[in-house]
KEGU-183748 format. One record per residue: residue in one letter; x, y, z of N, C-alpha, C in turn; residue number from 1. Coordinates in steps of 0.02 Angstrom, whole numbers, plus 50000, padded with zeros to 5 digits. Layout:
<setis>
A:X:Y:Z:X:Y:Z:X:Y:Z:NUM
...
</setis>
This chain:
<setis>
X:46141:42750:43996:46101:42810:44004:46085:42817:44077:1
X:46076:42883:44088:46068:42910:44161:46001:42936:44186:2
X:45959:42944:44198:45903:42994:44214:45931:43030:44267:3
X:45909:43078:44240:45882:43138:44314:45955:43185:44331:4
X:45959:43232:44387:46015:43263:44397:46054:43254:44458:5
X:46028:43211:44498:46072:43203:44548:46129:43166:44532:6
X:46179:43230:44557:46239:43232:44540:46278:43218:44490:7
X:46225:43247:44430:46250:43268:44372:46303:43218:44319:8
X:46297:43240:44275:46335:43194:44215:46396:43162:44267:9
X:46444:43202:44319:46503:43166:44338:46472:43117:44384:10
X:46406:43110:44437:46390:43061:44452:46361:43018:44423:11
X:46327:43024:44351:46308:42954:44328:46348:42925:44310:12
X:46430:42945:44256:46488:42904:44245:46500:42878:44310:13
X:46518:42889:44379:46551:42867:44424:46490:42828:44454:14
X:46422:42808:44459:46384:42767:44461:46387:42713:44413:15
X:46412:42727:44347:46387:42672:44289:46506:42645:44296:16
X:46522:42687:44303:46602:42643:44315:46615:42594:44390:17
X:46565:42631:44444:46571:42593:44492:46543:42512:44481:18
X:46488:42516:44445:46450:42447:44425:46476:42379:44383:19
X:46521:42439:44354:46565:42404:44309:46543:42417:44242:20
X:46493:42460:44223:46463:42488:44146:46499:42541:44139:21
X:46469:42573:44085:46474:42653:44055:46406:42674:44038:22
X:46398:42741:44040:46377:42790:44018:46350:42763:43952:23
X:46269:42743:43909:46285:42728:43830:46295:42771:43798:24
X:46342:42718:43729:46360:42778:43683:46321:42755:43633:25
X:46276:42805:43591:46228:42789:43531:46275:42767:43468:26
X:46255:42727:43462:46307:42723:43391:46271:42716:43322:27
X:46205:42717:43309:46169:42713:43269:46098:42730:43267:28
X:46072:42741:43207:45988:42778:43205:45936:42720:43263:29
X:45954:42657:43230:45926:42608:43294:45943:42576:43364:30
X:46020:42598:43351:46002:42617:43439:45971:42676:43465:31
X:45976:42723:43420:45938:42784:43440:45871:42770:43454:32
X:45841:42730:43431:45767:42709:43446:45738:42655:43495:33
X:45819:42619:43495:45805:42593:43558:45793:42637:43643:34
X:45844:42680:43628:45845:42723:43709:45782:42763:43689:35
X:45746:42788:43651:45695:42809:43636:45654:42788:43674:36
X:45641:42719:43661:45590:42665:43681:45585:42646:43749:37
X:45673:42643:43757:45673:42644:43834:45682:42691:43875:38
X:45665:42751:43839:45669:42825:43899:45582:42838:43912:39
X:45543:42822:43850:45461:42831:43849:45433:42768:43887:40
X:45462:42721:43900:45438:42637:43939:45432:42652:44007:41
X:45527:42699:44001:45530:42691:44098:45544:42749:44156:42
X:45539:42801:44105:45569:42853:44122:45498:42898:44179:43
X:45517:42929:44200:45463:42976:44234:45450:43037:44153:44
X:45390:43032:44159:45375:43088:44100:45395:43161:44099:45
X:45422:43173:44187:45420:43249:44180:45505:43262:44175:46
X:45543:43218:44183:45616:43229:44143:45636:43224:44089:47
X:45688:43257:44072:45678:43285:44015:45772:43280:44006:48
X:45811:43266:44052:45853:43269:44035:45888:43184:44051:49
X:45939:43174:44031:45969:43079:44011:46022:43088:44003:50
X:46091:43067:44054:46146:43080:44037:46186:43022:43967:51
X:46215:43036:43934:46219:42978:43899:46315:43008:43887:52
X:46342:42948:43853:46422:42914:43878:46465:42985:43815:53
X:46443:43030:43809:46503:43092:43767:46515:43141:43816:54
X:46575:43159:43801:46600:43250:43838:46644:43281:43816:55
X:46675:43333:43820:46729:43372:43820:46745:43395:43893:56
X:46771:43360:43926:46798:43397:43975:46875:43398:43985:57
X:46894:43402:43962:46981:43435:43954:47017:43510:43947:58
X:47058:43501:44012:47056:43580:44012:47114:43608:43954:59
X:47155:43550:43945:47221:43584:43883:47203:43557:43820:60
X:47216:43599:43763:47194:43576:43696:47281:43522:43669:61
X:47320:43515:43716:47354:43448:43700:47325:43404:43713:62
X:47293:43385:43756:47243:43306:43722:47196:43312:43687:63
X:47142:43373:43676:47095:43363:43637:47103:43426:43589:64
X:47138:43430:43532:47170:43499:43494:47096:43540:43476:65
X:47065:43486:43431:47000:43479:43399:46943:43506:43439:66
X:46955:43497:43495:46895:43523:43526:46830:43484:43524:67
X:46834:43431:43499:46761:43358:43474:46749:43349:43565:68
X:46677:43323:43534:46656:43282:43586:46703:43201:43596:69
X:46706:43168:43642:46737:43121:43639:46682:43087:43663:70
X:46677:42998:43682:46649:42966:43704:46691:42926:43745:71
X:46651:42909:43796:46663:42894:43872:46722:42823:43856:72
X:46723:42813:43800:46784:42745:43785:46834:42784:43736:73
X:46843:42869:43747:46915:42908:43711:46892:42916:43618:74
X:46820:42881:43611:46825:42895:43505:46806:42955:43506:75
X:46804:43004:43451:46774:43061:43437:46689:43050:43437:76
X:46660:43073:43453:46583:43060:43426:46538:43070:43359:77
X:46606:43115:43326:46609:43127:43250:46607:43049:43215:78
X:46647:43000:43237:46668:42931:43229:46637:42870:43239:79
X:46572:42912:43305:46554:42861:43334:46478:42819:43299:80
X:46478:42854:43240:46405:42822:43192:46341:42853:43191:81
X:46334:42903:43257:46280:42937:43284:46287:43014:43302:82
X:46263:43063:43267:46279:43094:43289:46218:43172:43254:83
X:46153:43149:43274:46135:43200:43273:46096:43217:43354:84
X:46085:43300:43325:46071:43335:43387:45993:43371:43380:85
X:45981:43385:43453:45912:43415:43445:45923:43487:43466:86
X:45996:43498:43485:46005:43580:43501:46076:43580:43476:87
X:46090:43642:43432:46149:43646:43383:46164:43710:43432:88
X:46217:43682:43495:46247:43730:43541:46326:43725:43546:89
X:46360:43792:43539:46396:43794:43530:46452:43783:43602:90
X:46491:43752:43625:46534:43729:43690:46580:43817:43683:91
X:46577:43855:43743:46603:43893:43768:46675:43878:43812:92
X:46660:43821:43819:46708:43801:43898:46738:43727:43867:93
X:46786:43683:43895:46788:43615:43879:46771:43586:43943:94
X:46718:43600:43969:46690:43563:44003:46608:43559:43996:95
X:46593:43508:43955:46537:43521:43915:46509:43430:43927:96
X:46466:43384:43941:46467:43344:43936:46388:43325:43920:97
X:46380:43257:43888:46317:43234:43847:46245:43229:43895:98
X:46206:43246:43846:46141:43225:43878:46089:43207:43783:99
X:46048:43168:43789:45988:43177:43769:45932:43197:43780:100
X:45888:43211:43747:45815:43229:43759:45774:43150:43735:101
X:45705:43193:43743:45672:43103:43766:45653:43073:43685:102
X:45682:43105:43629:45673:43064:43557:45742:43039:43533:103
X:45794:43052:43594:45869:43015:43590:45908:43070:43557:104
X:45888:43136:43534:45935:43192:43508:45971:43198:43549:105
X:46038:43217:43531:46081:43258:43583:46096:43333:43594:106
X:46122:43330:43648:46127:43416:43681:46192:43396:43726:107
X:46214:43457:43745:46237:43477:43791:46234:43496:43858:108
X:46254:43481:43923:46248:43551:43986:46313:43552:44015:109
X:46337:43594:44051:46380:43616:44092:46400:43556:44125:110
X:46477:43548:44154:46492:43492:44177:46490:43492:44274:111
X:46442:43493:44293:46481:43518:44366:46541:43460:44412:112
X:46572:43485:44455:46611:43430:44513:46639:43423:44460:113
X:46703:43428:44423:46746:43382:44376:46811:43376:44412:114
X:46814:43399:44481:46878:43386:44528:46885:43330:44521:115
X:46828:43279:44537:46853:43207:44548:46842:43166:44499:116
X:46848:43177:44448:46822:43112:44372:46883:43119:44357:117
X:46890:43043:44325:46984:43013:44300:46927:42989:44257:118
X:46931:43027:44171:46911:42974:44119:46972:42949:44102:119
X:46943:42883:44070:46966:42830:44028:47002:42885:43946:120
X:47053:42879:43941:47074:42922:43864:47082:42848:43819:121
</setis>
């Protein structure tokens, strides 16, 4: 997980790949309560946004036909054990990548800079 927006969902992957991590991916109601716990422990109260390890950013529907979110290690997020949301928004673009809010729901925002990200498929 990421706080905050400097430089956006493509700089927290390329902060958390430089380190040698990823982006987390929720995979269950209790990990959901773990990042919960640890967004209300450590987080500044007045953010509101958390990048966390799903996206769609693919511009041809030959790798992603489906149109799913994927997670930052190529599974669908349909797959990935976790998967509810706190905003039921519909992706316009395939460049759409993850965030939570601060009870671990997920959402969406816009992907900016995707010139330079090489995900992992």
């Amino acid at each position: 997980m990421y706080e905050g927006v400097t430089g956006g969902w493509v700089g927290a992957y390329e902060t958390c790949e430089r380190d040698g991590a990823h982006l987390v991916i929720i995979n269950s109601k209790k990990e959901a309560e773990v990042v919960t716990k640890i967004i209300h422990s450590y987080a500044d109260s007045k953010n509101t946004i958390f990048y966390v390890g799903f996206h769609m950013i693919y511009d041809t529907l030959d790798f992603n036909p489906d149109r799913t979110f994927l997670t930052v290690q190529g599974q669908s997020l349909n797959h990935s054990g976790y998967n509810i949301w706190g905003y039921e928004r519909t992706p316009t673009e395939n460049y759409h990548c993850g965030t939570v809010d601060r009870e671990a729901k997920f959402d969406i925002t816009l992907v900016q800079f995707i010139d330079s990200i090489h995900l992992r498929a």
